[in-house]
N, C-alpha and C positions, 0 to 999 in steps of 0.2 A: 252674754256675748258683748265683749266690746264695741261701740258704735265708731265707727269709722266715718271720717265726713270726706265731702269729694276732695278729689286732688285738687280743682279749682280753691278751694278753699283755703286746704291746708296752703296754697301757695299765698293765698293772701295775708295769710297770717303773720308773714314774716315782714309785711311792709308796716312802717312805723305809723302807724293811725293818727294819735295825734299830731307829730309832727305835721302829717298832710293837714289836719284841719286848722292849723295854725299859717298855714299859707292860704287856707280858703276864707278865712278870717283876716287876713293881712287885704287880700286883693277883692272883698265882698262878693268869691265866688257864688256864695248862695244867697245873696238878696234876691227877694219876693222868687224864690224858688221853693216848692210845695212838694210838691211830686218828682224830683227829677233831681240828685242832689251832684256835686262833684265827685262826689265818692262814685254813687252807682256811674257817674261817668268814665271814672276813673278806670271801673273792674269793668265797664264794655267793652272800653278800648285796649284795656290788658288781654282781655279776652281774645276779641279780632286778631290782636295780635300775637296769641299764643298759639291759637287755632287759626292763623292765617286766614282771615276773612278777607274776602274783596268787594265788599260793596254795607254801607249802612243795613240797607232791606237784606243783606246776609247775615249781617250780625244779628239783628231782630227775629230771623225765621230760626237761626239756629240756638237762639236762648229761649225761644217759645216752646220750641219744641220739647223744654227740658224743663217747662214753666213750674212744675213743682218741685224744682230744685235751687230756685232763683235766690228765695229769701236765704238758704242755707250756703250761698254762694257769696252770700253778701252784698245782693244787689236786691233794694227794698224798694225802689220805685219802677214808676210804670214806665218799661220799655218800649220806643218808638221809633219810627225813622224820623218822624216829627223830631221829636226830643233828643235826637242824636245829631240829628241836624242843627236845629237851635242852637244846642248846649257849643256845638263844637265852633258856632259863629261867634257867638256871646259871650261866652265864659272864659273871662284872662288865661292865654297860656304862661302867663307867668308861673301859674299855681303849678303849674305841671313841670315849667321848669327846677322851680327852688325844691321841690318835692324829690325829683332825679338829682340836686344834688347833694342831699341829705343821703341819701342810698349810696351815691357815690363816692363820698365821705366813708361809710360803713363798710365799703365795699375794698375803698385802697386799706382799711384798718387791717381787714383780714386777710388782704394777699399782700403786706407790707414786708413777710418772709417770704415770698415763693421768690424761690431761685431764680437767676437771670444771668443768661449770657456768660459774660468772664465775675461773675460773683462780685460785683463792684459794692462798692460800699453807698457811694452814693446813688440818691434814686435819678432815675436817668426817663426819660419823654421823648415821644416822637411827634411830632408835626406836620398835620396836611391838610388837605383839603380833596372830597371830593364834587364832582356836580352831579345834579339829576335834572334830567331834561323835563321842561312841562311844556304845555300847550300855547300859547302867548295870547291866545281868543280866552280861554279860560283863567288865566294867571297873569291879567297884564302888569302888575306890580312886581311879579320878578323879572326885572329888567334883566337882561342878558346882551341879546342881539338884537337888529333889525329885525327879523321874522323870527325872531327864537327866543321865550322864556327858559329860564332856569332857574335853580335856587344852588347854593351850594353850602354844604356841607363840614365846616373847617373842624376839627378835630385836636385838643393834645392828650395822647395814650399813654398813662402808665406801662412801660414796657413789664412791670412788676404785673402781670394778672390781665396784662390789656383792660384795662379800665379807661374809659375814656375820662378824663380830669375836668375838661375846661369843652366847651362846645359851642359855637356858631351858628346861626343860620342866615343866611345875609341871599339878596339876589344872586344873581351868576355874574353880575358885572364886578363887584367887589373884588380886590386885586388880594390874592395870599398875603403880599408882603403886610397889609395893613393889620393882621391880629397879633402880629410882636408889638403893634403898642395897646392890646386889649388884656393878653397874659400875662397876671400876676407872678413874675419870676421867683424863683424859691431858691435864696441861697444855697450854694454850695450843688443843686441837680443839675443835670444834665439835660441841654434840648439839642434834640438830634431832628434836622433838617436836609430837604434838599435844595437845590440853587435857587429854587421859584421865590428861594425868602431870603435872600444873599443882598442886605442893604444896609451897607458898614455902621454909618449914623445908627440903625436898630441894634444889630447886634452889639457896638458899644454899648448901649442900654443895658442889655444882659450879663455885658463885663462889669459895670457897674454896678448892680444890683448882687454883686458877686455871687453869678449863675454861672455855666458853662458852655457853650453850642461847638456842635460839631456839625459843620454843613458842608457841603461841595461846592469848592469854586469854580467859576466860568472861565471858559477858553483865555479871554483878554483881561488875565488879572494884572495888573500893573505890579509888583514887588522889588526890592532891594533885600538880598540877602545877608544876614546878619554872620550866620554859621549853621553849618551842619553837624547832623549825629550819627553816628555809624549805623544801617541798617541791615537787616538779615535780608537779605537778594533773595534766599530759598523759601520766605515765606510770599513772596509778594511785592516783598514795601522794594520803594527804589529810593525814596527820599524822606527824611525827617530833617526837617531849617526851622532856623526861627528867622521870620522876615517881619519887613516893615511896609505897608501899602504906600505907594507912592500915587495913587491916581490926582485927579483933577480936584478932587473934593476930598481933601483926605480926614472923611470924618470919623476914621478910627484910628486916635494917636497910640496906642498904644503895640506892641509888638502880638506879631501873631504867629502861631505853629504851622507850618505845612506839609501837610505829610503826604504823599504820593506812594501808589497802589497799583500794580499792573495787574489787572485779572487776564489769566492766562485761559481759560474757558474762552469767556470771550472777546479775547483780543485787544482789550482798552485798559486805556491808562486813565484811572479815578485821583482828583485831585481833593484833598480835602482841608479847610482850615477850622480850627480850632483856637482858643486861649486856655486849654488846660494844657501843662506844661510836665503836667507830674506822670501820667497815664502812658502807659508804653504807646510807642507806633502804633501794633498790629492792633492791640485793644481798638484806640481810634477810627483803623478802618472796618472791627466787626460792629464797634457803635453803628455806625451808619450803615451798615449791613443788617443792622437788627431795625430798621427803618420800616423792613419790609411787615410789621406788625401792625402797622396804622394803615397799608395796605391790604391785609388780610382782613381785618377791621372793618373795614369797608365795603369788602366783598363778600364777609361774612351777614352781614346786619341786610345786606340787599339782595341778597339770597332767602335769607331765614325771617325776615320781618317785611313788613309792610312800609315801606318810604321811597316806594317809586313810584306807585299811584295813591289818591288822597282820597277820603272820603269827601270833603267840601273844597272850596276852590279858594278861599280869602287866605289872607296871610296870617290871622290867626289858626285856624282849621288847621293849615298847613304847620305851623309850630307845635300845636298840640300832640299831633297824633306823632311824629317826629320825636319829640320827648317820653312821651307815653312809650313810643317804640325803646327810645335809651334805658326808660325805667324796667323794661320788660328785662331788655339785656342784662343789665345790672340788674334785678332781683334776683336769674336765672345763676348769674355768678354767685349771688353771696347765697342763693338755696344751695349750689353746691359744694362751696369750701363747707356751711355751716352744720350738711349730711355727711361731710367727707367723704365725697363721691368724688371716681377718679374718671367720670366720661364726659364727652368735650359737652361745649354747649348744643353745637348740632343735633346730637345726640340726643341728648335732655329734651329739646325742641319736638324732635320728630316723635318722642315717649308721649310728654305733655299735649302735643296736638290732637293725641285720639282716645285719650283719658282725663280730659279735663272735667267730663259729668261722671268716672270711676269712681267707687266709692274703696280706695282701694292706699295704703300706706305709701307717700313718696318711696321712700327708701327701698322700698319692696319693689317695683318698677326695676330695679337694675340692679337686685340682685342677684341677676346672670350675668352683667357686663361687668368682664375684667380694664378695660382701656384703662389705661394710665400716660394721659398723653397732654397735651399743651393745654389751654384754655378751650385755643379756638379751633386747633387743628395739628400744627406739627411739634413732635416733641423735641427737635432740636435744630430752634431756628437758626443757628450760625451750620451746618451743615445741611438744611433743607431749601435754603436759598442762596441763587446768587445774585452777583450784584448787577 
């Protein structure tokens, strides 16, 4: 009889081993560590966050419980709340960073064909940021408010796979507009924003770097029109110009598109500018209509993962388990292009959450499930949302 190992296992398989210990070596995650390494750190907090744990002494009770499946789990040291606590104070979240983005790398590779939107050629991003509220007794370094800690959560998503690319984690006081100058722009893609990042000096950045952005202009944009282009009234569009900013500070000399969008649902006119010149109108306004993916994003991972409550309280703690959560995301993605499974990740999450001590074949879990659907949830985001 073939020996089957648990599905905990089988999942870990697919994370690139060395690669992790080449960052645990880079940031001496395991100096004078004996019993308790980054790795077993690593598969506890995969763990919590596979099987939705909410507390250290939860994760501890529920890997005991299961104690003679631990080594074959891949977790070889002694499990504690001590040692989970420690390790999560102590131990560089860097490692855990650079780790998530080696997955993340592996992960645009494989969804670098899944189809999108109007089938654009170029890869195209979306950008935001969300927050998460903490305690300000508990968390006084994430500065926010007077009586109110936060952290927040900045994000840029491959629209290709909803992959998140580039990730933040800063206080809640940190302004959106400051990670256009943190983002390594990639010629020739697309970053699709909304107004919270509308700061011309930036976005020139991205003109030059020769990237693209498609963002929403504010009520009091200052323009001189250049010329207009004929547009289709029946889809939507009322305007395509090419204009010139004329404000106070006119730190973007160069000409810009403006395309204008009436949504007849609900009753607003969408103002948007752009520097790509070649892309039809209506394309334009489903870019920023396909916005709504780094939203979903968002509500997807705080729903499905653990990053609204923390296990430890310091600003390391609170990065680690944050990244660990991205890394969950992202392995769950690249296990499923790599089974070519067509069900969401939700999906896979709720499977995994009560089969993780199963001794039982991934692929065989969803044997029964037909879905053939988005990543995260709808399979056709420019008809599933509006704007």
């Amino acid at each position: 009889m073939t020996h089957v190992r648990t599905v905990f296992a089988q999942l870990v398989d697919h994370l690139p081993y060395m690669a992790f210990y080449r960052q645990v070596a880079r940031y001496q995650g395991d100096y004078r560590s004996r019993h308790f390494s980054c790795w077993d750190q690593l598969l506890c907090l995969l763990f919590a966050q596979l099987a939705y744990r909410e507390s250290l002494r939860d994760i501890v009770h529920s890997l005991h419980g299961r104690r003679e499946l631990l080594y074959a789990m891949g977790i070889t040291g002694r499990v504690s709340r001590s040692t989970l606590a420690d390790a999560g104070e102590k131990r560089d979240w860097r490692i855990y960073e650079s780790f998530a983005r080696k997955l993340i790398g592996e992960a645009q590779r494989l969804y670098a064909q899944e189809p999108f939107g109007e089938n654009l050629r170029e890869a195209a991003f979306a950008l935001d940021s969300t927050t998460i509220d903490l305690c300000l007794s508990l968390f006084p370094w994430a500065e926010f408010r007077r009586t109110k800690a936060a952290i927040k959560l900045h994000t840029l998503l491959d629209l290709r796979g909803s992959i998140p690319t580039f990730v933040r984690i800063t206080p809640g006081k940190v302004h959106d507009v400051r990670m256009l100058d943190q983002i390594p722009f990639e010629p020739g893609a697309i970053y699709v924003m909304d107004r919270g990042y509308l700061d011309f000096g930036r976005l020139y950045r991205i003109h030059t770097h020769g990237a693209f952005f498609v963002i929403r202009a504010k009520r009091r944009f200052a323009f001189r029109r250049r010329y207009s282009r004929p547009v289709d009234k029946a889809a939507g569009l009322r305007a395509d110009q090419t204009v010139i900013w004329t404000g106070p500070r006119a730190s973007y000399p160069a000409p810009l598109r403006r395309v204008v969008f009436y949504d007849t649902e609900k009753a607003r006119r969408l103002v948007f500018l752009t520097n790509h010149f070649e892309l039809d109108a209506l394309t334009i306004a489903q870019l920023y209509k396909s916005r709504w993916q780094v939203e979903l994003f968002f509500k997807w991972i705080k729903q499905n993962l653990r990053i609204k409550s923390f296990f430890g309280t310091s600003e390391n703690a609170v990065k680690t388990q944050i990244w660990v959560a991205i890394t969950a995301y992202v392995l769950v993605a690249i296990i499923r292009k790599r089974l070519g499974l067509t069900v969401t990740l939700s999906r896979m999450l709720q499977v995994f959450s009560v089969h993780l001590f199963s001794k039982v074949l991934v692929h065989e879990l969803f044997a029964n499930d037909n879905e053939n659907d988005n990543l995260l949830q709808s399979p056709n985001p420019q008809k599933s949302f509006k704007f």
